[in-house]
C-alpha positions in Angstrom: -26.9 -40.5 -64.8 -27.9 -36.6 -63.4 -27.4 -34.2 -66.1 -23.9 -33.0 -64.4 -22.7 -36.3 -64.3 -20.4 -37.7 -67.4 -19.3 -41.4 -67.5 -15.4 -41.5 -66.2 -13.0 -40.3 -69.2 -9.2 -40.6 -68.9 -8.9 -37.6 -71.0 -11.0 -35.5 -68.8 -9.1 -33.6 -66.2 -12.5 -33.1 -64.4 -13.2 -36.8 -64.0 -10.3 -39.0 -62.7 -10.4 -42.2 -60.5 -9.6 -39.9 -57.3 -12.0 -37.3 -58.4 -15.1 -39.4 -59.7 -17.6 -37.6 -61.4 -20.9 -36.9 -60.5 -23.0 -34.0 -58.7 -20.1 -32.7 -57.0 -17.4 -31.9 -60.3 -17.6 -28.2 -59.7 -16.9 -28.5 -56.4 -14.0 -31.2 -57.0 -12.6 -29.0 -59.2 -12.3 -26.4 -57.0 -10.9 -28.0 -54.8 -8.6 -28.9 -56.7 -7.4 -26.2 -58.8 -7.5 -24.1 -55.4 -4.9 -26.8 -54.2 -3.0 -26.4 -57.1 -2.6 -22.9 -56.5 -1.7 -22.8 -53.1 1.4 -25.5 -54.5 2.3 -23.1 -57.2 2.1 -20.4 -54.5 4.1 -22.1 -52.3 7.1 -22.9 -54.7 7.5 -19.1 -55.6 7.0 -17.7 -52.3 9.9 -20.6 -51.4 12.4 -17.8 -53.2 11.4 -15.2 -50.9 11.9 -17.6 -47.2 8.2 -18.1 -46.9 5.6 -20.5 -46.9 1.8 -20.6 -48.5 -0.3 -18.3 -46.5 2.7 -16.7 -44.3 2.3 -14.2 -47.2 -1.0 -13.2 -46.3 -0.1 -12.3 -42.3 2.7 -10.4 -44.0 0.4 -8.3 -45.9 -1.7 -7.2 -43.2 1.2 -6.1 -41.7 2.7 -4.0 -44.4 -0.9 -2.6 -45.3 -2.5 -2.1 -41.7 1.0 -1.8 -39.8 0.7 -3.9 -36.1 -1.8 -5.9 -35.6 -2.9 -7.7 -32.7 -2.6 -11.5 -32.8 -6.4 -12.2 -32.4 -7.1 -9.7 -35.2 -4.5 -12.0 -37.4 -6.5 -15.2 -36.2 -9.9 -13.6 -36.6 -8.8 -12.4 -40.7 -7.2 -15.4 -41.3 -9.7 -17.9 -40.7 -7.2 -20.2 -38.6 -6.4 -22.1 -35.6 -4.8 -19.7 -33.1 -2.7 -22.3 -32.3 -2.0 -22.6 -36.2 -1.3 -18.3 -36.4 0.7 -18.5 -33.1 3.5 -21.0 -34.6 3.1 -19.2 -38.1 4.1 -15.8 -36.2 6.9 -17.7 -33.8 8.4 -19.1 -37.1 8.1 -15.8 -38.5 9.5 -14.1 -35.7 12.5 -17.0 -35.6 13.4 -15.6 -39.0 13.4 -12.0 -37.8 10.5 -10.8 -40.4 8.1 -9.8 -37.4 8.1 -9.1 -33.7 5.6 -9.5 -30.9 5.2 -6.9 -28.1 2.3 -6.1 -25.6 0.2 -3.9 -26.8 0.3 -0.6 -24.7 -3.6 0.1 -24.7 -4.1 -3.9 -23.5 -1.5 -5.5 -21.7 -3.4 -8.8 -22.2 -3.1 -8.9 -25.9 -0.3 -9.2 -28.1 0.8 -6.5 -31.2 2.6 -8.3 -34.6 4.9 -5.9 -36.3 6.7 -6.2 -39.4 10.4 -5.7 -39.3 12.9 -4.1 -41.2 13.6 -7.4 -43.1 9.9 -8.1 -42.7 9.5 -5.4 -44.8 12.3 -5.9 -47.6 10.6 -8.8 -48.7 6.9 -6.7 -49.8 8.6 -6.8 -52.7 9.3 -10.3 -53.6 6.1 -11.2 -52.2 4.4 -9.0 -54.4 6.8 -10.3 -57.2 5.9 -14.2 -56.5 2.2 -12.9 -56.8 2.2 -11.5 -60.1 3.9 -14.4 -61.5 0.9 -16.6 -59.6 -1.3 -14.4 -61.4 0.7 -15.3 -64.9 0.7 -19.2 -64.4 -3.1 -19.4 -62.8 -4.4 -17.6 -66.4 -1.7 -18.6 -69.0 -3.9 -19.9 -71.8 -6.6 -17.8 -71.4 -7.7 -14.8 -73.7 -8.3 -11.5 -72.3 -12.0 -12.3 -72.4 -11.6 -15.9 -70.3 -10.1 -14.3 -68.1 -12.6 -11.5 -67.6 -15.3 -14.6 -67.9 -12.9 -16.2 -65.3 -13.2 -13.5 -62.9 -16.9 -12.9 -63.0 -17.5 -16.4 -62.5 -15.1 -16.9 -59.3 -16.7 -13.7 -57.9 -20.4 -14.8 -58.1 -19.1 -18.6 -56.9 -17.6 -16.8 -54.0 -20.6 -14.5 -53.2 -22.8 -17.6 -53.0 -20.1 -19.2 -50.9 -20.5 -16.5 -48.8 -24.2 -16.1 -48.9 -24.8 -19.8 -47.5 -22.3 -19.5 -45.1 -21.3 -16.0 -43.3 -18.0 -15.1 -42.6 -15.7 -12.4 -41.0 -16.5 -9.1 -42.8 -12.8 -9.3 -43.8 -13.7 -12.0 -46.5 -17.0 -11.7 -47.2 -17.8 -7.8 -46.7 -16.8 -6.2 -50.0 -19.3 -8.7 -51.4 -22.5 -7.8 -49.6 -21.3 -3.8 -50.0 
């Protein structure tokens, strides 16, 4: 047995026949407590007419105003082809529009709309009440704890494997 490894316990939510323990427990569990999240993202953002990471494109938008589509694909860390039916559904459901953009005719500007806009506040809403549910239980200082942890986790994510200076960039700052 490695020193990280515990023999399989029912009663631990860390070990489970799906999620055996062994050298990789931190990493199962944050797997699976960041796919938890995006579930309990997804059923509050449900109330505003969105789904899980439409939010995030949505964002952009209301903090950097239009954005070209590559930019979107480039911060998001998808598929175009994943950010191109994300912005059709989008535009479907007359949050956003698409329109050349004037200074290159090749490329293609995301706005916001009017009812785009109307729903910063729900968004914003179904994020606080994330924030509630992801740290109900904790103290003040477990959360703090909480927080200082995930950000050094992240910056040695980030460390081993570079990305866009949209995620990783306020780390090596």
């Amino acid at each position: 047995m490695t020193p990280t490894s515990r023999p399989e316990d029912p009663e631990d939510p860390v070990c489970t026949p799906s999620a055996p323990c062994g050298v990789t427990d931190i990493s199962h569990a944050v797997f699976r407590t960041a796919r938890a999240h995006r579930m309990a993202a997804g059923r509050l953002l449900r109330g505003a007419g969105l789904y899980a990471g439409q939010e995030l494109l949505m964002m952009r938008l209301w903090d950097a105003g239009p954005q070209r589509q590559a930019e979107l694909i480039k911060l998001l860390e998808l598929d175009p082809s994943t950010v191109t039916r994300m912005v059709q559904r989008l535009e479907q459901s007359g949050l956003v529009t698409r329109r050349p953009d004037p200074d290159d005719g090749r490329a293609v500007l995301v706005e916001a709309t009017g009812a785009g806009h109307a729903l910063r506040a729900p968004v914003e809403d179904a994020w606080r009440r994330l924030e509630e549910i992801t740290v109900a239980g904790l103290s003040a200082d477990e959360r703090g704890e909480l927080a200082r942890l995930l950000a050094r986790v992240e910056s040695s994510l980030c460390d081993a494997a570079p990305g866009p200076a949209e995620v990783c960039g306020d780390l090596k700052a």
